[in-house]
C-alpha positions as CSV (number, residue, x, y, z in Angstrom):
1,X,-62.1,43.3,-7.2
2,X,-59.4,44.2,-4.5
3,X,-61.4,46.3,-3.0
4,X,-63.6,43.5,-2.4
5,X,-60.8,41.6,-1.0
6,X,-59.8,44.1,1.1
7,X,-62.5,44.4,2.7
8,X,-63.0,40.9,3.2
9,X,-59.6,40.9,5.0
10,X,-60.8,43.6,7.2
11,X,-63.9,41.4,7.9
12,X,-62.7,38.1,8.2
13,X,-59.6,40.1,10.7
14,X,-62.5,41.1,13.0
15,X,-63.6,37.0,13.4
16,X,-61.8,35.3,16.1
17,X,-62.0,31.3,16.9
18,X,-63.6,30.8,19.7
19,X,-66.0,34.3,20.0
20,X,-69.1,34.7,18.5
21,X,-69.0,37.0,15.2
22,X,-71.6,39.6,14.8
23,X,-75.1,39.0,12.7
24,X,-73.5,42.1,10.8
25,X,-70.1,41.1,10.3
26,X,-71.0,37.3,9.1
27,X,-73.6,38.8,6.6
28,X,-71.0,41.1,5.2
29,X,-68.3,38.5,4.8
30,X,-71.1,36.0,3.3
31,X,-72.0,39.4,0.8
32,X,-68.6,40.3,0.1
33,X,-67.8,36.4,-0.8
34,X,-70.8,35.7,-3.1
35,X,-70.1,38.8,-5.0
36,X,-66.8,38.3,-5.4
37,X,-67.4,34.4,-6.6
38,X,-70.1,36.6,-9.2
39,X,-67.1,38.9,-10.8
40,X,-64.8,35.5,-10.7
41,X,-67.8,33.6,-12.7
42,X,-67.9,36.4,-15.2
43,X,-64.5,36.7,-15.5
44,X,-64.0,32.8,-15.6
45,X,-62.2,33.0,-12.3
46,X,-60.8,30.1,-10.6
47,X,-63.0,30.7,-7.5
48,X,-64.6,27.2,-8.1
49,X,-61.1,25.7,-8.9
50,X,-59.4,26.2,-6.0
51,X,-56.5,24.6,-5.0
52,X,-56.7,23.0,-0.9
53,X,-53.7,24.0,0.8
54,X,-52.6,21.9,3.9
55,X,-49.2,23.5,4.9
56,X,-49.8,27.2,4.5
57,X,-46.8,28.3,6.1
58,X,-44.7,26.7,3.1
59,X,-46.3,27.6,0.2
60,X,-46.4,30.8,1.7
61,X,-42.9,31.0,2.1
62,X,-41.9,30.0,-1.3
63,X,-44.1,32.9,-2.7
64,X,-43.0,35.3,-0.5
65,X,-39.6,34.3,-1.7
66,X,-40.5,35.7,-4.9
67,X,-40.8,39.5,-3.7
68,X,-36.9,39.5,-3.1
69,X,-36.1,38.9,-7.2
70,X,-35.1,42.3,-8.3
71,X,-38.6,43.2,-10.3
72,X,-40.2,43.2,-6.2
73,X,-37.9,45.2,-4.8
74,X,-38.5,48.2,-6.1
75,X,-42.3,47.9,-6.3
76,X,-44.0,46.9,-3.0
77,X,-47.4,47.1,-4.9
78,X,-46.6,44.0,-7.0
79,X,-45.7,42.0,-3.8
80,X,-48.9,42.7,-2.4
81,X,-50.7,41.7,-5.9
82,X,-49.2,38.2,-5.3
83,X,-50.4,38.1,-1.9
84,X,-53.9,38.7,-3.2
85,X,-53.4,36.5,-6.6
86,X,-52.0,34.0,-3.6
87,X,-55.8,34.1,-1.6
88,X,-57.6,33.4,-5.3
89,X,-55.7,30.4,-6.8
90,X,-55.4,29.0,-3.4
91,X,-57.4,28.0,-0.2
92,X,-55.8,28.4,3.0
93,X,-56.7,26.1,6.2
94,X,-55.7,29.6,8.1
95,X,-56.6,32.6,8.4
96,X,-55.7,35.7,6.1
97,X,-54.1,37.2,9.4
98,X,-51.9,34.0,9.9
99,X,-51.2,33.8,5.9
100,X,-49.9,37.4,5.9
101,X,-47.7,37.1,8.9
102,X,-46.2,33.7,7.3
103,X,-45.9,35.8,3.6
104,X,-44.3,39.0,5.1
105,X,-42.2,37.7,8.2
106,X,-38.6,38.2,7.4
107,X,-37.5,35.4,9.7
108,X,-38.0,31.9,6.7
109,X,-37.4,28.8,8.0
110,X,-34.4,27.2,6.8
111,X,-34.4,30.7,4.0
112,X,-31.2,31.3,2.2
113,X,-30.1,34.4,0.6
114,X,-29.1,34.6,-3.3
């Protein structure tokens, strides 16, 4: 399953607004979604029960906030398995590119440290 995400990232990375995606790299991204939505159904994902996110850049924020409680810190792996978990519960109006640069940036607004 994250390798299917992965590689959606990688996909959806190479789509930019404005230019004209490839035949190749819109039927790959449709592919990679409709199997991933199979495994979810399977699995009783919550790919149908996503939650519509408006202000990306907060909610991003708050749970990137989370990586800095002392069972992140030493672990990078589970700060990016909370990005991922992140892209399943919720959907973004942006795009993963913009999400991850919101989730990782060490400049918050209005952040405070512990």
């Amino acid at each position: 399953m994250a390798e299917l995400y992965t590689r959606l990232e990688k996909l959806k990375s190479k789509q930019t607004e404005g230019v004209k995606t490839t035949r190749y790299t819109a039927d790959a991204v449709r592919d990679t979604r409709k199997r991933i939505r199979e495994l979810l159904s399977e699995a009783d994902g919550l790919e149908e029960t996503q939650i519509r996110i408006d202000d990306a850049r907060t909610l991003a924020e708050y749970f990137s906030g989370i990586r800095y409680l002392p069972e992140f810190k030493k672990d990078t792996e589970k700060a990016t398995g909370l990005f991922k978990a992140m892209q399943v519960i919720f959907e973004f109006a942006v795009t993963v590119t913009t999400l991850s640069t919101y989730y990782y940036s060490r400049d918050k607004r209005n952040r405070q440290e512990c």
